[in-house]
C-alpha positions as CSV (number, residue, x, y, z in Angstrom):
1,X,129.5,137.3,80.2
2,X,130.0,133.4,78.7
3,X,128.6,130.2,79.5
4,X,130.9,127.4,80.0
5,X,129.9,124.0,80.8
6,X,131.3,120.4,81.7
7,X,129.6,117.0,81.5
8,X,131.1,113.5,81.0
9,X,134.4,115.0,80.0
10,X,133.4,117.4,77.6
11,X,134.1,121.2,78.2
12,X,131.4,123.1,75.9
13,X,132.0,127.1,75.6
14,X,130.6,130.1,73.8
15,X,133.0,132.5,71.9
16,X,130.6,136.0,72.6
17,X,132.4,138.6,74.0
18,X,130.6,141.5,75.6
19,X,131.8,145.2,76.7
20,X,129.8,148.2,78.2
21,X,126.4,146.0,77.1
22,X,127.8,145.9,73.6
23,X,128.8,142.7,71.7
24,X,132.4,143.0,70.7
25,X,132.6,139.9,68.5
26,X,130.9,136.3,68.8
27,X,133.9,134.3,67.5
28,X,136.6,134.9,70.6
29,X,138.1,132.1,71.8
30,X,138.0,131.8,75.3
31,X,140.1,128.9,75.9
32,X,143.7,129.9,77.5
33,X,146.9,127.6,77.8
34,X,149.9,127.8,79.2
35,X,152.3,125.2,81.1
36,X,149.9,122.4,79.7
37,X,146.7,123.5,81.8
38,X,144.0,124.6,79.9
39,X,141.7,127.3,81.3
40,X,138.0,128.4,80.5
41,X,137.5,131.7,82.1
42,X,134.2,133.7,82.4
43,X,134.7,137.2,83.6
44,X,136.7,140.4,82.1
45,X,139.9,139.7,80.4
46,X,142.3,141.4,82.6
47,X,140.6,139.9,85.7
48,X,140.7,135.9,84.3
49,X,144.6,136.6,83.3
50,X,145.0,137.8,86.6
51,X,143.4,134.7,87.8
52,X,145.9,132.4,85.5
53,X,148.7,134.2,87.1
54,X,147.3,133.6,90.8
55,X,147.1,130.0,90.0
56,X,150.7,130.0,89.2
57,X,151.6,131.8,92.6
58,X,151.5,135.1,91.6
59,X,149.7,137.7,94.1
60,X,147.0,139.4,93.1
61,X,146.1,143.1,94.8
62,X,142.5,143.5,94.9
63,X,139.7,142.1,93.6
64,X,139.4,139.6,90.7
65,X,136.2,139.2,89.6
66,X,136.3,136.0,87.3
67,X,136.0,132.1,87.7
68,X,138.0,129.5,85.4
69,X,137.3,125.6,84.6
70,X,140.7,124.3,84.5
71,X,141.7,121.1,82.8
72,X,145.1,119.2,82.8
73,X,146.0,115.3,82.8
74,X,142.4,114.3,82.7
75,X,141.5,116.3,85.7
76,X,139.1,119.2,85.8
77,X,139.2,121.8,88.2
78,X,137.0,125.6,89.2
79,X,139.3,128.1,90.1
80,X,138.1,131.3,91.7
81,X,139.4,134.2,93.8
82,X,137.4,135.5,96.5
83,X,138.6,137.0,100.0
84,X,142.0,137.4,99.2
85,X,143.3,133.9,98.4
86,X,142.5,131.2,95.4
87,X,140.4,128.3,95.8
88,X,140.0,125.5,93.9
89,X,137.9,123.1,93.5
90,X,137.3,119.8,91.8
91,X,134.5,119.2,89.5
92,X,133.5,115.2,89.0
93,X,130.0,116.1,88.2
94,X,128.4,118.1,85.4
95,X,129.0,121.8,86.2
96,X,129.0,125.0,84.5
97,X,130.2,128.7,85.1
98,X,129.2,132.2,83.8
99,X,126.1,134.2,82.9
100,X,124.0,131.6,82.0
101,X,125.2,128.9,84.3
102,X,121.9,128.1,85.9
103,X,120.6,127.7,82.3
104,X,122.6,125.5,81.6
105,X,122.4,123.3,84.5
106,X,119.6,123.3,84.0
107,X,119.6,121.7,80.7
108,X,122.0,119.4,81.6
109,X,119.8,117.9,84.4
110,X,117.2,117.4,81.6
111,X,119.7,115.2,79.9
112,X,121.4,117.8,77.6
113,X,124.9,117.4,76.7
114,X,127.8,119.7,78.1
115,X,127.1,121.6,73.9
116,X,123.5,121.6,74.4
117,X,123.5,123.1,78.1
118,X,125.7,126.0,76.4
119,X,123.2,126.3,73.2
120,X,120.1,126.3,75.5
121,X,121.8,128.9,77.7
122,X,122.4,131.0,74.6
123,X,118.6,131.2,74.1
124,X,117.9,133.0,77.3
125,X,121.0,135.0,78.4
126,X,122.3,137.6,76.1
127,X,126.2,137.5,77.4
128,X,126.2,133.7,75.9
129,X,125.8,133.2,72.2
130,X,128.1,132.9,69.0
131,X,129.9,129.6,68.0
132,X,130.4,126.6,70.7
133,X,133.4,125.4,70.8
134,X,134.3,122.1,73.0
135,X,137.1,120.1,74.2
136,X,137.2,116.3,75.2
137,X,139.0,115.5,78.2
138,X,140.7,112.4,78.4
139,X,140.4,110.8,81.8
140,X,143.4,110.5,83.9
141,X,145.1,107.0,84.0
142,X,145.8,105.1,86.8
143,X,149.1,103.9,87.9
């Protein structure tokens, strides 16, 4: 599926993209913007476009099976869809979402940075691999 991780501001990704088992391409870029948010989605396609639209009030019929780290004026947010209705959450703590999440947790709790986590997590789960990507968050400012 994709590994996407956050830690001290950094947003690290993968760019494989999977279907059916089969690796479609490792060189997609999984970063989506649009109204100034930036989104990070791990899931299928059609589900984590569904998701952008659900977090700009549209209604979703069914189930959406993906999960987005979401980023706009120096916030960072987890979106998902579960039961019906969004949820968000805020992230002020290294996190990560997709196949190899734990993995990269993991990593991160042994020090690694938010790219590392993603490159160790490439090593052990086979829907995480081709080039990282990353994206610096500048922290909101007060006032």
């Amino acid at each position: 599926m994709t590994t996407i991780a956050y830690k001290d501001g950094v947003i690290a990704y993968d760019s494989r993209r999977t279907c059916d088992g089969r690796i479609i391409t490792d060189s997609a870029d999984k970063k989506r913007e649009r109204e100034g948010y930036i989104f990070f989605g791990c899931g299928s396609t059609s589900d984590i476009l569904n998701l952008i639209d659900a977090f700009f009030g549209a209604k979703i019929k069914g189930e959406c099976d993906a999960q987005a780290i979401v980023a706009f004026g120096g916030c960072v947010t987890e979106i998902i869809w579960s039961e019906g209705r969004l949820f968000k959450y805020p992230v002020d703590h290294e996190y990560a979402i997709g196949s190899g999440s734990d993995n990269a947790i993991t990593a991160m709790d042994m020090g690694a940075t938010a790219y590392q986590a993603v490159e160790m997590a490439s090593k052990r789960d086979t829907g995480t691999g081709g080039l990282i990507r990353t994206v610096s968050i500048e922290p909101a400012k007060a006032g």
